[in-house]
C-alpha positions in Angstrom: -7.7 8.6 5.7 -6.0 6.6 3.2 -2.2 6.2 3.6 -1.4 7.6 0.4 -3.3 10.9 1.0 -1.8 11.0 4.7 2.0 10.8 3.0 0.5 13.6 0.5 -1.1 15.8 3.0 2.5 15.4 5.3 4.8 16.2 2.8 2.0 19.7 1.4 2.4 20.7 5.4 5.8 19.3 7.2 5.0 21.1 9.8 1.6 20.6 10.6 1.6 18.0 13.5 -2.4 17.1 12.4 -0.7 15.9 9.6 2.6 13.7 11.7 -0.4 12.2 13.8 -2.7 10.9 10.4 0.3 9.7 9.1 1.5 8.0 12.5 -2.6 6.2 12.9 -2.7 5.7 9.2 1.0 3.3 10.3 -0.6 1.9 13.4 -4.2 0.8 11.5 -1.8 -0.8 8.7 0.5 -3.0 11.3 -2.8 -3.9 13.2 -4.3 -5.3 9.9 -1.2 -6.8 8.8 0.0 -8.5 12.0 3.1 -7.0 12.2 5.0 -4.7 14.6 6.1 -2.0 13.4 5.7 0.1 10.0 9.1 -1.2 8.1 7.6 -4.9 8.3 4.6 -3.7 7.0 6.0 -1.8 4.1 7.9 -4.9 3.3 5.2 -7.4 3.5 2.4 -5.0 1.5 5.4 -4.7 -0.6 5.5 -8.5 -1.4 1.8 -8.7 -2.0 1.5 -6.1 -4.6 4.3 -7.6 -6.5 2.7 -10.8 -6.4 -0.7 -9.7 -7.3 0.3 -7.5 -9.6 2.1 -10.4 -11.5 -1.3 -12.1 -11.2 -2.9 -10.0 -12.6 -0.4 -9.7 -15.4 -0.2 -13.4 -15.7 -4.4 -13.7 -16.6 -4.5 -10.7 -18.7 -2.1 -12.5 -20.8 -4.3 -15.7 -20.6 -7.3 -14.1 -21.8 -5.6 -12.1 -24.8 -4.6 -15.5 -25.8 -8.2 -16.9 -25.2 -9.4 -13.9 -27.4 -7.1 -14.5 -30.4 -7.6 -18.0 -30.7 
C-alpha cells in the first residue's frame, strides 16, 4: 500500500490497529529502501529529493519554453 493512502486510511480509522500496522510496514519498507534507520531520517532525506527534483524538473521546463519561443 502506498504511504500516502496508509496516512489516509489511518487518519479515516484512528482506531483501527490494521490501519497503525500498514502505516508502521509502509515506514519500515521506506527506511529499508532508503538506507536509513528510522522514519524521521527518511522523511527528511525523501524530503531533500523531492525538492531537488522538483527544481529539476522546474529548471528544464523552463529550458524547453525558451527552446520553443526561439
Amino acid at each position: 500500500m502506498p504511504h500516502r493512502s496508509a496516512w489516509t486510511a489511518l487518519l479515516r480509522e484512528p482506531a483501527n490497529p490494521l490501519s497503525y500496522r500498514r502505516l508502521d510496514d509502509d515506514a519500515c519498507a521506506l527506511c529499508v529502501l532508503m538506507g536509513q534507520r528510522n522514519a524521521a531520517d527518511v522523511v527528511a532525506q525523501a524530503e531533500k529529493l523531492l525538492a531537488r527534483t522538483t527544481a529539476e524538473k522546474g529548471r528544464r521546463r523552463a529550458g524547453h519554453a525558451r527552446t520553443l519561443i526561439s
